[in-house]
Residue, then its C-alpha position, 0 to 999 in steps of 0.5 A: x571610788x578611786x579613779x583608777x583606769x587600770x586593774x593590775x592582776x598580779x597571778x600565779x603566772x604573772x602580772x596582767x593589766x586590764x584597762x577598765x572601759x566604765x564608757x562600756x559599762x559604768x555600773x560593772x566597772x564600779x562594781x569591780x572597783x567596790x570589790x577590788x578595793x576590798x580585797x574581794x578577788x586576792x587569791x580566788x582561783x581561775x576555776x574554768x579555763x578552755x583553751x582557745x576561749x577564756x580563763x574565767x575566775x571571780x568565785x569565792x568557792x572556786x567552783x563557780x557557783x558563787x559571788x559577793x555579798x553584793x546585789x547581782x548587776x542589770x546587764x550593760x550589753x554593747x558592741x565590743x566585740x569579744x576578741x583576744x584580750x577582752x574582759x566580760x562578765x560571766x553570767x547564768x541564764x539570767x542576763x541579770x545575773x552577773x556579780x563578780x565572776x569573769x573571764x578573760x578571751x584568749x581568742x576571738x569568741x564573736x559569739x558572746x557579742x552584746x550577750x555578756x557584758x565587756x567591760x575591759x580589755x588586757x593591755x599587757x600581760x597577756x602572755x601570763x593569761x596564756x599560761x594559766x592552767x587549762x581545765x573545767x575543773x582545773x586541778x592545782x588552778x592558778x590564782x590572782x594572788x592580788x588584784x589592785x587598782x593603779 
């Protein structure tokens, strides 16, 4: 695995760095990493967006109903709180159940704290995720035309 510390998305609305924390989170950052670096997220959809909460993307089928190939990850709960700026894993019930889908808060939501595994925060860019389409479904969504790891 590279030791990248940062995840550029480049999106339909524009650049967003995301600072990895593998401190909070090794095994999700490494997860990311491992779909990253094989193109896993290049032009998946943010397929649920609310505005004043997150933008969430990471479904191959952009409906939220899928993720990757790969095994779904053991939790990694911890106390960074889910502010502006943060990156977490989204999840069914099963606090076992993350893969590769995430969102990114557009403001505080306290109430996912040690509930959802963070693993990142947005360094800049943020004015992009504002941007992006809101919707549960969005209609015409905006997508990560790239992600890279720098």
């Amino acid at each position: 695995m590279s030791e990248a510390e940062n995840l550029k998305l480049e999106t339909t609305q524009g650049d967003v760095l995301i600072k990895l924390r593998p401190d909070l989170a090794p095994n999700h950052v490494a997860h990311i990493k491992k779909l990253v670096s094989e193109g896993f997220y290049d032009g998946i959809v943010f397929h649920r967006v609310i505005d004043g909460f997150m933008a969430q993307t990471g479904c191959p089928h952009g409906t939220g109903t899928g993720g990757s190939k790969y095994p779904d990850l053991k939790q990694e709960f911890n106390a960074e709180p889910h502010v502006r700026g943060t990156c977490s894993m989204a999840r069914a019930q099963n606090p076992d159940s993350a893969n590769s889908q995430f969102f990114i808060c557009f403001d505080d939501a306290r109430f996912l704290d040690k509930k959802y595994t963070v693993w990142g925060q947005v360094i800049s860019g943020m004015e992009n995720v504002d941007k992006i389409k809101r919707g549960e479904p969005v209609k015409d969504p905006d997508k990560i035309v790239k992600a890279s790891l720098v």
